[in-house]
C-alpha positions, 0 to 999 in steps of 0.5 A: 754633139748631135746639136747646137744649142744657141741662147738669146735674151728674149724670144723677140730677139730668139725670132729674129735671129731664126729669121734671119737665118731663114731668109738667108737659108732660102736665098741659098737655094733655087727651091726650099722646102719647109715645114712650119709649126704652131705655137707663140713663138712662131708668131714671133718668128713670121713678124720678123720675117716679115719685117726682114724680107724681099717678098721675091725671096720666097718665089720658090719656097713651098710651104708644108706643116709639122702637124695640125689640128683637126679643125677648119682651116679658119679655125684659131686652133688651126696652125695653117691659120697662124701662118696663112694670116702672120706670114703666107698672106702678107708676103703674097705667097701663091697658093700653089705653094701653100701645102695645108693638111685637109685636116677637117675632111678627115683623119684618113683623107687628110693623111693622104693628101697630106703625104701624096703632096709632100712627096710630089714636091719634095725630094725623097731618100732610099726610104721613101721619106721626103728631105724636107730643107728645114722644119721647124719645131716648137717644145711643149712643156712634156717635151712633146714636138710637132704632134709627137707626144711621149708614150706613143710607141707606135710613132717610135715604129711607125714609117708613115710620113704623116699619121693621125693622132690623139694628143693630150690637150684640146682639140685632141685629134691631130695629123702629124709629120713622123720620127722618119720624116724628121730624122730625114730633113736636111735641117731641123729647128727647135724654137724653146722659149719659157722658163717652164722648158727649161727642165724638159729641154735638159733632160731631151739634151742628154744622151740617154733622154727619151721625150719626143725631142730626144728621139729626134736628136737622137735620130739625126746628126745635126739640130740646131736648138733655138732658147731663151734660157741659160742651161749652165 
């Protein structure tokens, strides 16, 4: 078994319990290296936290991002916007420890940045892929995670750390984290809350799945999957 399925009544009940994983997975190390994602759960996720933690807590914690859209970083599409109002603002995080994606300088610059920062802070394997301590990965309902969409081939060959992308809703153009970088995170959690998931979340579960999550399960030997629905 390549994961551990964990079930909870509500999604409120979902981001607190991740959250206080979180907080007592930082307090375990001197620094700690996430990637946040988008999406209605995560507003969930940073309230709690919020609500639960000692703001010195995070004087070592470095922020990154799964993915974003290509959009200004005050836009309401932007996933930077989501965390910097909900979480990074409210616990005074210094932004030197706030590592956004330029997404709105463009696509090739943003990539580079992107990935020059994240190996400058985090700790790299023999592959040049950055171990990030924890990302956090949301579900669309085509079992899609970060901006890995199904019927991307070349993401599947890809080593990029981050790459540009087209997904399938608006804004389209998007930068996100690759299949290695996920495979390398010393922790990955996928919050699936939604009855309209469940489907989706089964088929990523089985050993021959091929979503975007499956790739990832199937790329790691450990994921720990956070979900308001029963699957039995």
């Amino acid at each position: 078994m390549n994961h551990t399925l964990r079930t909870f009544d509500t999604a409120e009940v979902l981001a607190r319990e991740a959250a206080t994983r979180w907080l007592s997975a930082m307090a375990q190390r001197d620094k700690f290296t996430v990637a946040l994602s988008g999406g209605r759960i995560p507003k969930l996720l940073y309230a709690a936290v919020v609500a639960q933690a000692q703001p010195d807590l995070f004087a070592a914690a470095h922020f990154f991002w799964g993915d974003e859209r290509c959009v200004s970083p005050t836009d309401e599409e932007s996933n930077f916007k989501l965390a910097a109002v909900r979480l990074l603002l409210a616990l005074k995080v210094p932004d030197s420890q706030v590592h956004r994606i330029p997404a709105e300088r463009g696509e090739a610059f943003a990539v580079q940045q992107a990935e020059a920062e994240i190996c400058r802070v985090a700790d790299l394997d023999d592959d040049g892929q950055p171990v990030l301590d924890l990302v956090f990965l949301g579900m669309g309902e085509d079992g899609h995670v970060a901006s890995l969409f199904p019927g991307d081939t070349e993401a599947l060959e890809s080593p990029s750390v981050y790459r540009a992308v087209t997904g399938p809703k608006p804004p389209p153009r998007r930068i996100t984290l690759g299949y290695p970088a996920l495979a390398a995170a010393r922790e990955v959690w996928v919050l699936a809350a939604g009855e309209g998931k469940k489907k989706v979340l089964r088929a990523s579960l089985v050993p021959e799945g091929d979503t975007p999550l499956a790739r990832v399960l199937q790329s790691r030997t450990h994921t720990e999957i956070f979900t308001d629905f029963d699957l039995a």
